[in-house]
VMD Tcl script that builds the backbone (N, CA, C; Angstrom):
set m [mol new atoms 234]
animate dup $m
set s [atomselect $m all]
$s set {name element resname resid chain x y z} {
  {N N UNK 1 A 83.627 -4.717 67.041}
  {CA C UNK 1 A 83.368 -5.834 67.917}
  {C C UNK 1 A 83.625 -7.110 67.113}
  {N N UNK 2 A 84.136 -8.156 67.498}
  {CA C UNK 2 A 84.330 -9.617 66.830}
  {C C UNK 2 A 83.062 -10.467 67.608}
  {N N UNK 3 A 83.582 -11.743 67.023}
  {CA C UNK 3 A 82.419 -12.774 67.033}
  {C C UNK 3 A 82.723 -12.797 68.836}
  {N N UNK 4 A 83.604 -12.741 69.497}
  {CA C UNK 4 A 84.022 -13.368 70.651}
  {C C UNK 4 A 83.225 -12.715 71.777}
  {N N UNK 5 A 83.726 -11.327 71.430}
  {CA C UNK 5 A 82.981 -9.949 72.037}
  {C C UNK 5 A 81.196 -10.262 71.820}
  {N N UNK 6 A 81.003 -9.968 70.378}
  {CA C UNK 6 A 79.591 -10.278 70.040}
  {C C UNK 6 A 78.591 -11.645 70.966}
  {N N UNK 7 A 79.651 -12.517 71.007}
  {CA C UNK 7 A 79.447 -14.034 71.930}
  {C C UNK 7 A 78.950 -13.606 73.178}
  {N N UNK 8 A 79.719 -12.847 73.797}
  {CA C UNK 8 A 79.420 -12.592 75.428}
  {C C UNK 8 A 78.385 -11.494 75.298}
  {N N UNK 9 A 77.963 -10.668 74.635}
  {CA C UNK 9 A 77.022 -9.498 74.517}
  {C C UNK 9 A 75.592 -10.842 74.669}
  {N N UNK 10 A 75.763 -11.076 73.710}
  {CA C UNK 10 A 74.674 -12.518 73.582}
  {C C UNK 10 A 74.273 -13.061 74.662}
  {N N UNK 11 A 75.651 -13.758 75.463}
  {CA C UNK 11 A 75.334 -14.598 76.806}
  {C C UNK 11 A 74.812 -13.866 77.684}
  {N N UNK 12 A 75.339 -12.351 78.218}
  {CA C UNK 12 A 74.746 -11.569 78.991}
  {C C UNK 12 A 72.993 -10.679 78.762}
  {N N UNK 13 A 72.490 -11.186 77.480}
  {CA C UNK 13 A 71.519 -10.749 77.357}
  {C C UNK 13 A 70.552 -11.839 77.588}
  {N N UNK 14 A 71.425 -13.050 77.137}
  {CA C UNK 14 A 70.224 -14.422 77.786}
  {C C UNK 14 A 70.351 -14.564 79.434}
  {N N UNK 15 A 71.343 -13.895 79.978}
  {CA C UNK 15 A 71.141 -14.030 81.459}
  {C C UNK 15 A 70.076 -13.145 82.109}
  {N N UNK 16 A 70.112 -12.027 81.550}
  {CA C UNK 16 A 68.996 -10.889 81.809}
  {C C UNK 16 A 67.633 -11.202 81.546}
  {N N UNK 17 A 67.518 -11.733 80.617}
  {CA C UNK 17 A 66.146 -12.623 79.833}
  {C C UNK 17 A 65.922 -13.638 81.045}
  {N N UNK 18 A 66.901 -14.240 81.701}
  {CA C UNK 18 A 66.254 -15.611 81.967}
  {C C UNK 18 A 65.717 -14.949 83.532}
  {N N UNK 19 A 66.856 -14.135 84.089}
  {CA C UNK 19 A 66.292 -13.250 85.460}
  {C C UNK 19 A 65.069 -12.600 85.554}
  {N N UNK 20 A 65.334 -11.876 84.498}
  {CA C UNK 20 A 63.690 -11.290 83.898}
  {C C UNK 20 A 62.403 -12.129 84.171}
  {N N UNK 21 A 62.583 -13.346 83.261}
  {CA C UNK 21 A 61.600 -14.294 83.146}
  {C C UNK 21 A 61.001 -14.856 84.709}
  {N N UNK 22 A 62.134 -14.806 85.105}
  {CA C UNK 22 A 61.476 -15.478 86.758}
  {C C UNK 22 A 60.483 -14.781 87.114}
  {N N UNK 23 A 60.253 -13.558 86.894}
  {CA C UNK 23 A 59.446 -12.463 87.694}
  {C C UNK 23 A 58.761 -12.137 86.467}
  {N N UNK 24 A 57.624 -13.075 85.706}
  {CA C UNK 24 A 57.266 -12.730 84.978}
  {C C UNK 24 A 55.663 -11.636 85.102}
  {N N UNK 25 A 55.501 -10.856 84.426}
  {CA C UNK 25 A 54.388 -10.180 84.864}
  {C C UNK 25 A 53.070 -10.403 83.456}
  {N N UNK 26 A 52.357 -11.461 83.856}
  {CA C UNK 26 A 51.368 -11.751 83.820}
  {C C UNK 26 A 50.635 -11.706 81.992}
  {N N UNK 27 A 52.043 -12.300 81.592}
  {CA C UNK 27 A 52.114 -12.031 79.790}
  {C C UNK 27 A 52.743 -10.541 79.362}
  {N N UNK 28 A 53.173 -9.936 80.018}
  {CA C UNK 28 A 52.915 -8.078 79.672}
  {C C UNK 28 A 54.415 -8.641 78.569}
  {N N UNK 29 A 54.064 -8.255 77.244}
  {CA C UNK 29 A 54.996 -8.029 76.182}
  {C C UNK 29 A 54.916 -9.351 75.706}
  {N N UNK 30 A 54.892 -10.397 76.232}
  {CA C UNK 30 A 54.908 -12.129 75.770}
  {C C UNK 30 A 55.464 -11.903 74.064}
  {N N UNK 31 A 54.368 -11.633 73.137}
  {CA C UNK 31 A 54.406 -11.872 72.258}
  {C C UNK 31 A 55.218 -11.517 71.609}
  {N N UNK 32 A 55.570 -9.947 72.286}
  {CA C UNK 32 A 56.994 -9.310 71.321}
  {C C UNK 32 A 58.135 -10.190 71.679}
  {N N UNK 33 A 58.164 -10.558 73.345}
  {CA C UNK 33 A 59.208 -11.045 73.568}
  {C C UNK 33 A 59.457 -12.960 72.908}
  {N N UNK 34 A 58.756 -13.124 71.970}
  {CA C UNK 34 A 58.238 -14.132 71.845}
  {C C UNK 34 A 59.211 -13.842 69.671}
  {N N UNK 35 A 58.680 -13.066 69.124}
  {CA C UNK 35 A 59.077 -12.361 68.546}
  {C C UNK 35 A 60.795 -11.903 68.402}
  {N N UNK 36 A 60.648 -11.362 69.393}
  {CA C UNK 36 A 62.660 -10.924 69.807}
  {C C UNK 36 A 63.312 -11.943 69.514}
  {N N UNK 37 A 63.086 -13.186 70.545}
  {CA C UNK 37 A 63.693 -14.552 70.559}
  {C C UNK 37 A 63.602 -15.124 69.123}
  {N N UNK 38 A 62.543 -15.444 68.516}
  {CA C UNK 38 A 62.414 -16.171 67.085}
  {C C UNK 38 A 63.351 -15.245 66.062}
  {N N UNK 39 A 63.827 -13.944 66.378}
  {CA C UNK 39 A 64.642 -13.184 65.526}
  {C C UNK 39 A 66.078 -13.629 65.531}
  {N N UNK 40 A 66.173 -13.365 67.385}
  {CA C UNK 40 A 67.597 -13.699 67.671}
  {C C UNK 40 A 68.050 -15.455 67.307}
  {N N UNK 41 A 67.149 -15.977 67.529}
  {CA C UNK 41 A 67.371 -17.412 66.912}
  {C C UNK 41 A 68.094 -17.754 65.874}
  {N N UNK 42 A 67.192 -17.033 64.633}
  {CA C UNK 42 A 67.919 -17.263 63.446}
  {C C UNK 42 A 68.740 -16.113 62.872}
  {N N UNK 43 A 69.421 -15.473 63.839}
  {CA C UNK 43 A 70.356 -14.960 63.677}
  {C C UNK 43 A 71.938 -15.384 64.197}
  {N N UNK 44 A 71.226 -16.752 65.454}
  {CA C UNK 44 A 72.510 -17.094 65.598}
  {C C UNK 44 A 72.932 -18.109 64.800}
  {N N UNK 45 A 71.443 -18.800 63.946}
  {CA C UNK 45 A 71.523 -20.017 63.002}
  {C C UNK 45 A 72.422 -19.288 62.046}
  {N N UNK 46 A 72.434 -17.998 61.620}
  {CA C UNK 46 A 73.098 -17.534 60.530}
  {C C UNK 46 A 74.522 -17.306 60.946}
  {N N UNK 47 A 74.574 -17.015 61.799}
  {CA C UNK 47 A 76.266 -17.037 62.646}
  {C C UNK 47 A 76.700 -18.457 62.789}
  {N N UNK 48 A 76.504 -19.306 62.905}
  {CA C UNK 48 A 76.545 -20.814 62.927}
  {C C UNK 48 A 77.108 -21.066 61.516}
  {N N UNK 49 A 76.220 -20.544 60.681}
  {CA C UNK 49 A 76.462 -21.028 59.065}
  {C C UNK 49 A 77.808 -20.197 58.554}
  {N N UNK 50 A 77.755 -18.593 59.076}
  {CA C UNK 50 A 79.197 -18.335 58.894}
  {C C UNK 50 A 79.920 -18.172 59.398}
  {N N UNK 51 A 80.015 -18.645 60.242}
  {CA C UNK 51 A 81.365 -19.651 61.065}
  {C C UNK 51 A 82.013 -20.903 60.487}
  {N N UNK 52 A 80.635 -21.614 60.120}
  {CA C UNK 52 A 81.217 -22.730 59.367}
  {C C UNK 52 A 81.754 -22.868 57.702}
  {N N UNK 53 A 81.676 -21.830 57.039}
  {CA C UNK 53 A 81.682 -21.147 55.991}
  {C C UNK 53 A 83.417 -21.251 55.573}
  {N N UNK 54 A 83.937 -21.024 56.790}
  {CA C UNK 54 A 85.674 -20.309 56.951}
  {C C UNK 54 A 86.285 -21.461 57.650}
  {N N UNK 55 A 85.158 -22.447 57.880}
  {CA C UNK 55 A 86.041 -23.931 58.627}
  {C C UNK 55 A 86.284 -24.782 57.916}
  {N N UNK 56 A 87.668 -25.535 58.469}
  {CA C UNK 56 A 87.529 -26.572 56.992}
  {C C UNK 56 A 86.673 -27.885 57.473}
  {N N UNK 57 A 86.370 -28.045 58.840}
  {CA C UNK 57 A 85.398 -28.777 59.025}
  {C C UNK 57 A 83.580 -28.152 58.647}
  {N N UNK 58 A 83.946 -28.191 57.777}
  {CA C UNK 58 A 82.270 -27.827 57.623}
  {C C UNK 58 A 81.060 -29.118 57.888}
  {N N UNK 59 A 79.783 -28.017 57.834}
  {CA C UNK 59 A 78.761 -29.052 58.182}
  {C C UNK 59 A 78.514 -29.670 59.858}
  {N N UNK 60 A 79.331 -29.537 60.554}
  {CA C UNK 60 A 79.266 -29.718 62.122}
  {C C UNK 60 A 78.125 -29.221 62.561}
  {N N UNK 61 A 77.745 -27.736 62.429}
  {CA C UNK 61 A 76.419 -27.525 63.215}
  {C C UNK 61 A 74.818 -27.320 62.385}
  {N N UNK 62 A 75.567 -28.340 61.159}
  {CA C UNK 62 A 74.500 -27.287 60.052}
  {C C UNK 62 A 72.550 -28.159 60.491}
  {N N UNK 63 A 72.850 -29.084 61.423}
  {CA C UNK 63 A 71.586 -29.365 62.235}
  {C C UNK 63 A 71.522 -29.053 63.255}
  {N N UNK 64 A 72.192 -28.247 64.007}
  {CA C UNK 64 A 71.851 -27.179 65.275}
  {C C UNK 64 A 71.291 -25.812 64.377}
  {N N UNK 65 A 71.503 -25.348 63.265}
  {CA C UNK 65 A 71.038 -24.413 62.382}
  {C C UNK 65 A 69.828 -24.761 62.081}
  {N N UNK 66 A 69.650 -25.611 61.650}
  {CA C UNK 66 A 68.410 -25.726 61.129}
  {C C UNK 66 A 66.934 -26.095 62.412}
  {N N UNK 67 A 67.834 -27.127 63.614}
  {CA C UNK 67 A 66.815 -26.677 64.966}
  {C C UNK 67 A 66.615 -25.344 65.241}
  {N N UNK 68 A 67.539 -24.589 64.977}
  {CA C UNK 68 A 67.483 -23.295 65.488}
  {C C UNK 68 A 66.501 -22.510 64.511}
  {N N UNK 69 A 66.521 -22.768 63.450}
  {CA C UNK 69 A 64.799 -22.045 62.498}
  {C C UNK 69 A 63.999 -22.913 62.680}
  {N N UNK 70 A 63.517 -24.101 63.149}
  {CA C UNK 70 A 62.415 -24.426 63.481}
  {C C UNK 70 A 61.850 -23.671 64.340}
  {N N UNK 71 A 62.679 -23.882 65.856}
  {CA C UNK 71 A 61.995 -23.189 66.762}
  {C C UNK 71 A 61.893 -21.858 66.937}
  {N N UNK 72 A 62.419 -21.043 66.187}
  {CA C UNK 72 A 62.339 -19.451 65.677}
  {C C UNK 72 A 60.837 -19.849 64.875}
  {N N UNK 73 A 60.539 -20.430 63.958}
  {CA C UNK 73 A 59.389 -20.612 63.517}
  {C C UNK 73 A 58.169 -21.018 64.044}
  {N N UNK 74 A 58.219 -21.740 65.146}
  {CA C UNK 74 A 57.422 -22.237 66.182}
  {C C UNK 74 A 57.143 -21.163 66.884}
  {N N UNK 75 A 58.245 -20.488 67.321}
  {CA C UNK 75 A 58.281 -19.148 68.557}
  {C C UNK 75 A 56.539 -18.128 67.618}
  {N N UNK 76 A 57.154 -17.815 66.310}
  {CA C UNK 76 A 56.261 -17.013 65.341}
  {C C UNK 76 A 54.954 -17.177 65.736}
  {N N UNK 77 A 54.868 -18.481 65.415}
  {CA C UNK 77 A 53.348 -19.159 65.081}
  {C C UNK 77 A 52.573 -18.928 66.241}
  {N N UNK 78 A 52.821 -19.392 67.265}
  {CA C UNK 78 A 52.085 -19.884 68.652}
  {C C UNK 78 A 52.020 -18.725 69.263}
}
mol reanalyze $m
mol bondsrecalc $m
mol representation Tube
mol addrep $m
């Protein structure tokens, strides 16, 4: 699978998440799912970083990276 493929696996799992969410049942999992997200977060912060790694524009998202472990860290805490 490439980043492109990997890209849309991604988008179609935040669409399922967000359908999901509408019909939420009454916290059931919250925390894991709370958990999941703060994982997947900084996993896309790390895809961000090597992406930009192989660009010769570097540095473009390297503060969407770093929003992106805050609120993975926030997700943790609360």
């Amino acid at each position: 699978m490439n980043e492109l493929e990997a890209s849309l696996v991604l988008r179609a799992g935040a669409e399922l998440l967000s359908s999901a969410s509408a019909d939420p049942r009454a916290e059931e999992g919250y925390a894991v799912v709370k958990l999941n997200l703060a994982a997947s977060l900084n996993l896309i912060a790390e895809a961000l970083r090597n992406f930009e790694a192989a660009s010769p524009d570097r540095n473009r998202s390297t503060g969407w990276a770093r929003d992106l472990h805050r609120v993975a860290d926030d997700l943790k805490e609360r």
